[in-house]
C-alpha positions as CSV (number, residue, x, y, z in Angstrom):
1,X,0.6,-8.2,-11.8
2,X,4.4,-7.5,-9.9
3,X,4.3,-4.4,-11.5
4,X,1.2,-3.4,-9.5
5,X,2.3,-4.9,-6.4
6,X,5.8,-3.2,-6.7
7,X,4.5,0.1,-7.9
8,X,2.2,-0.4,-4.5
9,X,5.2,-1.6,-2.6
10,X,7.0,1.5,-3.7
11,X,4.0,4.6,-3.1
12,X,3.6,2.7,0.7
13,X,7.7,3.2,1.1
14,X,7.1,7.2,-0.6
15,X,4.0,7.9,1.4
16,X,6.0,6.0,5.1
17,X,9.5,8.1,3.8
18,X,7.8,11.5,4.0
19,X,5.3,11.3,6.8
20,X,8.3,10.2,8.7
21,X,10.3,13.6,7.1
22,X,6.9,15.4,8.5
23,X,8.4,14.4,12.2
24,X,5.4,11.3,12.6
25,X,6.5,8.3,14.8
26,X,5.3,5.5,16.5
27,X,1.6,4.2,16.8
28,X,0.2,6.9,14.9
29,X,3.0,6.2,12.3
30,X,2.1,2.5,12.6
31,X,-2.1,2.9,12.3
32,X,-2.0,5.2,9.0
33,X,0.6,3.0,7.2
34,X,-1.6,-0.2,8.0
35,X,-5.0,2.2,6.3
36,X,-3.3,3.1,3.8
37,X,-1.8,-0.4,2.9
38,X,-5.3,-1.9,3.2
39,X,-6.8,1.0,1.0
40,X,-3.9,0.5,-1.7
41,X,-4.2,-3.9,-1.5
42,X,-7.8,-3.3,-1.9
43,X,-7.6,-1.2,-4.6
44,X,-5.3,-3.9,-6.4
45,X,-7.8,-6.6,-5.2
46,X,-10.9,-5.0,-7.1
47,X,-8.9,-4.4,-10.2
48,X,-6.7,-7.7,-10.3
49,X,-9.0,-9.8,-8.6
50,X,-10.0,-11.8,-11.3
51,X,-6.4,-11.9,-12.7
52,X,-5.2,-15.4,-14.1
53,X,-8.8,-17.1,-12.3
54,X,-8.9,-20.1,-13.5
55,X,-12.1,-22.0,-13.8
């Protein structure tokens, strides 16, 4: 499980690193970090999500 959320952690930091290299700032910057953060937690939530349930 904190290998998933680091490896996350780590393609959000990539993806943030190089759109910033591309020369994008600011709210637009902001708005596709926060999509693609919800797309890569949701992701994590449909394959981990019953990860250590207990019952």
């Amino acid at each position: 499980m904190a290998g998933a959320l680091m490896t996350t952690h780590r393609a959000l930091v990539s993806h943030v690193r190089g759109r910033v290299l591309a020369g994008l700032r600011g709210d637009r910057l902001a708005e596709e970090y926060r999509a693609q953060a919800r797309r890569a937690f949701a992701r994590l939530e449909r394959g981990l999500g019953d990860y250590a349930v207990k019952r």
